[in-house]
N, C-alpha and C positions, 0 to 999 in steps of 0.2 A: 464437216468431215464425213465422208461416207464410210460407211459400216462394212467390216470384214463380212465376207459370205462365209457360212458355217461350213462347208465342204474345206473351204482354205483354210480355215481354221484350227478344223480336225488336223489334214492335214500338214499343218505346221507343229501340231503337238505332239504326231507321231513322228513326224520328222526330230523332232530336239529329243524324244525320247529313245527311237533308236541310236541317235548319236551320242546319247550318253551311256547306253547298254552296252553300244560298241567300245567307248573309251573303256569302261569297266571291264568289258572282257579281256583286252589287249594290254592295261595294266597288270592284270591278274597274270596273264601269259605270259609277259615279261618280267614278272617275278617283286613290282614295282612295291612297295606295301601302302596299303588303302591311307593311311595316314600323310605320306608323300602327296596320291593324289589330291587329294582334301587340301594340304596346304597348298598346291598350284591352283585350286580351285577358288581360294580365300585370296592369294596375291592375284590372280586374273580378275576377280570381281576389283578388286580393291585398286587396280589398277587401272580396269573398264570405266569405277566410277569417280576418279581424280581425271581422267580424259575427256571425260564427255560434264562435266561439270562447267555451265556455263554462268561467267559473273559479267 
């Protein structure tokens, strides 16, 4: 397997981190409370990893 090039890499990290700056901003603005977001964050994982769980 060939190795990521550190350029992509960077920016794939700024990429997931804007995306989640954004999500946080626009829950905030929507009045959503951080708690809400967190549990969509816990059923999305938990959900990502019963999907892609391979037997």
């Amino acid at each position: 397997m060939q190795q990521m090039p550190l350029p992509h890499f960077l920016a794939m990290i700024l990429a997931v981190i804007a995306a989640a700056g954004l999500t946080i901003f626009l829950a905030v603005q929507a009045g959503l409370p951080m708690a809400a977001l967190g549990l969509g964050a816990l059923i999305g994982a938990g959900l990502m990893r019963v999907l892609a769980r391979v037997e």
